[in-house]
Steps between C-alpha positions, in 0.01 A plus 500: 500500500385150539322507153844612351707269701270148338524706193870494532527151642329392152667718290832250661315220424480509172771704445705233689349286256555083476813413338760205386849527381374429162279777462611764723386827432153405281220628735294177627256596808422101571701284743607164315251334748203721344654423140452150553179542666360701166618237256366236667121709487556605147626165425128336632319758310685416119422145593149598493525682172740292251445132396666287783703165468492255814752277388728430796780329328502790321493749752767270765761500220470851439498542914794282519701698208396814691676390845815454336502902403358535837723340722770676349387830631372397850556929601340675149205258513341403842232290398359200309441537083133388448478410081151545347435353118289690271373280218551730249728513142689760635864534513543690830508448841452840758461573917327683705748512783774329692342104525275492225587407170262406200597324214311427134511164370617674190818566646561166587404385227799678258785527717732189397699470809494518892757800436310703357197447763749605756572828341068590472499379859797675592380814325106489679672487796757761470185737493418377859884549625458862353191512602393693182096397566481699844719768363302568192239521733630784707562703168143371395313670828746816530613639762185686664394098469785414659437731797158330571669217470739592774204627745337125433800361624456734823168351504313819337342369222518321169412120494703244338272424270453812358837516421487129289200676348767739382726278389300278362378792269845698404610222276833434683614221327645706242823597604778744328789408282695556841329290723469205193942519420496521897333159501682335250833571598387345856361205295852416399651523822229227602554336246921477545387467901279165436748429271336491171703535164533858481511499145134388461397877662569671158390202303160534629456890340637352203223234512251755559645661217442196242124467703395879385593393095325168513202543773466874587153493638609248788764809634217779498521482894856470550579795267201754631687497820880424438786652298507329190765188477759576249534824744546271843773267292819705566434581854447139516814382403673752681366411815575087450850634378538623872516139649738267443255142404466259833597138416232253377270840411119339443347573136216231565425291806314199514221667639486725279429232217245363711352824492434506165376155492200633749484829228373288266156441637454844410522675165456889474139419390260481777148471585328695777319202618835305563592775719243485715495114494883536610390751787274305632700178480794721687268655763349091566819356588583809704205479720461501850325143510743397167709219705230357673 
């Protein structure tokens, strides 16, 4: 009876499985506090793996964009948005979880105004508020995974870092159509929240658009795991035609220019040895004997 009653008492736990308004009924086994736990592991382990940028005037624009989204949905996301650059030609920018958000230098690169940032930023993070990461990692395991799972969090097994292991091995940055329309249509809400021009959120597929014609090697990433962008333009306009425009709506701030100013230290073309001198530049001023 006992064995059947902790059997039962898991089968509730993940049956009674984490939820939010947004995404009721998608089975998601992870508390939002584990969530943001796992991105921020699988975040430290892609830094270790993909060609870092430490440029923080880079990285404290991007932070200070990001708080504006945040702060506008201090319930949906309970924690700080830490930006990491990846110098890399790319046009994409992904996360691994709610507070962790990487971005290519690519990306900034092409996109012509602060609007259109908004909406990528808007969009990463809309996969956090869903919390499609932790979810596709429930489907990922299963559901006999899912009951070890549950015993681990009675304390019967199953380490936390065998599960990163996991997810570090499934591949779950590649989301469905479903999850990736889910994320853009909360990208426009942040966007008309912050109060960005709303008409830059379908501008920015259209851009993408013009980008695959002219340069389609640089969208290789974006497209391998997104819907393509003439398909994302008319639920994109849809959604900005839901909100009625804010007064004095921000295409480009200030910051933003100065942004780009900083960007152009860095063309797509890099060298593996200015990486490292950059790293090691970053990791001197951030030392424990740095202000002395």
């Amino acid at each position: 009876m006992k064995k059947l009653s902790a059997f039962g008492l898991i089968l509730f736990l993940v049956m009674g499985c984490s939820s939010t308004p947004r995404n009721k009924g998608d089975l998601n086994i992870y508390s939002v506090n584990q969530d943001i736990k796992i991105a921020a592991t699988f975040a430290e382990q892609i830094k270790k793996d993909m060609p870092m940028l430490y440029d923080e005037k880079l990285t404290g624009y991007l932070e200070s964009l990001g708080e504006k989204i945040v702060q506008k949905f201090p319930e949906e996301i309970p924690t700080e948005y830490h930006f990491h650059l990846i110098k890399d030609s790319e046009v994409n920018a992904f996360t691994t979880g709610l507070g962790q958000l990487f971005v290519y230098l690519g990306l900034l690169h092409i996109v012509e105004t602060e609007a259109e940032l908004a909406m990528v930023i808007g969009h990463e993070m809309g996969h956090g508020v869903f919390r499609h990461v932790t979810e596709s990692l429930t489907k990922q395991q299963g559901f006999s995974c899912c009951l070890t799972i549950g015993a681990s969090a009675l304390g019967l097994g199953q380490t936390e870092a065998e599960l990163i292991n996991l997810f570090g091995q499934t591949g779950l940055l590649y989301f469905g159509r479903k999850a990736e329309l889910e994320a853009d249509r909360f990208g426009v809400e942040a966007m008309y929240k912050a109060n960005f021009d709303l008409k830059y959120a379908p501008m920015l597929f259209e851009h993408l658009m013009q980008l695959q014609k002219t340069k389609p090697g640089l969208l290789d990433k974006l497209l391998s795991t997104h819907p393509p962008p003439k398909d994302r333009i008319p639920q994109a306009q849809q959604e900005a035609a839901k909100y009625e425009q804010k007064a004095g709506a921000v295409v480009s701030s200030d910051a933003f220019k100065e942004m780009k100013q900083q960007l152009e230290k860095y063309p797509n073309k890099y060298k593996k040895s200015e990486l490292r001198d950059q790293l090691l530049a970053f990791l001197i001023r951030h030392s424990p004997d740095a202000s002395e």
